[in-house]
C-alpha positions as CSV (number, residue, x, y, z in Angstrom):
1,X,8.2,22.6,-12.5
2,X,5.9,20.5,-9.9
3,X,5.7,16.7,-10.5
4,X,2.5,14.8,-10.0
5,X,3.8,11.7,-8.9
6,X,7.5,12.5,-8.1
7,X,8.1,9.0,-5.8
8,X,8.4,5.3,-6.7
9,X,5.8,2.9,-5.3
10,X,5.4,-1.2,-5.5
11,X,3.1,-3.2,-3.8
12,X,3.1,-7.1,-3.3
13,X,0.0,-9.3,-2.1
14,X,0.8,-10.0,1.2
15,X,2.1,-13.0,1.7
16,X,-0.1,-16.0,4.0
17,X,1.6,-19.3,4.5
18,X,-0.5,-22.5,2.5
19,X,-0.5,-25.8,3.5
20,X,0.9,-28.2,1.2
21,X,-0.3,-32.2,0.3
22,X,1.6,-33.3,3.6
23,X,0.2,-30.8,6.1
24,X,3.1,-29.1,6.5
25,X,2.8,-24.7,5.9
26,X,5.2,-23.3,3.3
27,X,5.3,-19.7,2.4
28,X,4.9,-18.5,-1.1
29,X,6.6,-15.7,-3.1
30,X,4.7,-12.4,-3.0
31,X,3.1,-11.1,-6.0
32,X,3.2,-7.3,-7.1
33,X,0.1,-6.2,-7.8
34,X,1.6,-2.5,-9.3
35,X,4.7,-1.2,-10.1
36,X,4.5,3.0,-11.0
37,X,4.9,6.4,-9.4
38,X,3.5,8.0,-6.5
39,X,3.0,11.0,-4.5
40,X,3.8,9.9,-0.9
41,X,2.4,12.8,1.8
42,X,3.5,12.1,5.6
43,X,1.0,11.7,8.3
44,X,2.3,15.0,9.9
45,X,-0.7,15.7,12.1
46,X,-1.0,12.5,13.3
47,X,-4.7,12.1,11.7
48,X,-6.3,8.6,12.4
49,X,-8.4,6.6,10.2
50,X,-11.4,5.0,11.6
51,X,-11.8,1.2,10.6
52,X,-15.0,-1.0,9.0
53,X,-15.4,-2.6,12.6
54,X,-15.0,1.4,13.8
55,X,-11.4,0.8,15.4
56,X,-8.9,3.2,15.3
57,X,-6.1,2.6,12.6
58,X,-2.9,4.6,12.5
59,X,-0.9,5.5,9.0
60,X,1.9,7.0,8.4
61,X,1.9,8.2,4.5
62,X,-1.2,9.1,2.4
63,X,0.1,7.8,-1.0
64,X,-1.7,9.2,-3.9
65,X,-1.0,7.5,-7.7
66,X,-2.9,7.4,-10.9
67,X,-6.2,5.1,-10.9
68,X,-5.5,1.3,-11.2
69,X,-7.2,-1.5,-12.6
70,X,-7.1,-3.8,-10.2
71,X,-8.2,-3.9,-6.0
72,X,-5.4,-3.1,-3.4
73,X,-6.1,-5.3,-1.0
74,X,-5.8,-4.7,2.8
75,X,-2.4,-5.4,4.3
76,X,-0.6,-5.7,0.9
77,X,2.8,-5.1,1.2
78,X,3.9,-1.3,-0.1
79,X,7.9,-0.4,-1.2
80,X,7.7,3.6,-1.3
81,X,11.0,5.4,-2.6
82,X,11.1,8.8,-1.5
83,X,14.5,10.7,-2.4
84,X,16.6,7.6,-2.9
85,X,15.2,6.3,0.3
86,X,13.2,3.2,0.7
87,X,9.9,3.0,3.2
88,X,8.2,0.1,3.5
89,X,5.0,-0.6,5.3
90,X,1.4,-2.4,5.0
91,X,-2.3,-1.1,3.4
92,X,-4.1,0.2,6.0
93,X,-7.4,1.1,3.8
94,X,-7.6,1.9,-0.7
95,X,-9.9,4.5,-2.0
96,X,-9.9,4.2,-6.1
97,X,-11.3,8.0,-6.9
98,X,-12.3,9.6,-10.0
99,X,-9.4,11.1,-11.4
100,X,-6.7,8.9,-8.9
101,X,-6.4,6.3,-6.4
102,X,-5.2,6.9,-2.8
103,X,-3.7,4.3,-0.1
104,X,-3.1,4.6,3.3
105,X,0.4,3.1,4.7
């Protein structure tokens, strides 16, 4: 039996430090934008994605997982489990399709 989405994935808003009533920066708690499953594909061929500003960007996992309602922004922070082992990295680009939505990591 195949299973669409046979990996765990959570991403978190990335987190940017805010300066507080005295000037001083504090960092705040990340906030998970999704929690759900995945299908995480390795960057075996070493493919590059080219950038907005047309700069190369490197990515190590296409991750593909059903349509969401909100944006993924850029450089959210992305928990992948894949066979009881945990890989963590950043958004490098989010396409919502028709039928799902794909990240690059």
């Amino acid at each position: 039996m195949v299973i669409q989405y046979p990996h765990i994935i959570i991403i978190r808003s990335a987190v940017e430090p805010i300066k507080d009533e005295h000037g001083d920066y504090a960092i705040s708690e990340p906030i998970e934008i999704f929690k759900g499953f995945c299908r995480a594909e390795p960057n075996g061929k070493g493919s590059i994605l080219k950038g907005e500003d047309g700069n190369e960007i490197n990515f190590s996992f296409t991750v593909f997982m059903p349509n969401t309602l909100t944006d993924i922004p850029f450089n959210s922070e992305v928990e992948i489990t894949i066979n009881n082992k945990l890989v963590s990295g950043r958004v490098k680009r989010y396409h919502p399709g028709q039928l799902n939505a794909r990240i690059w990591v």
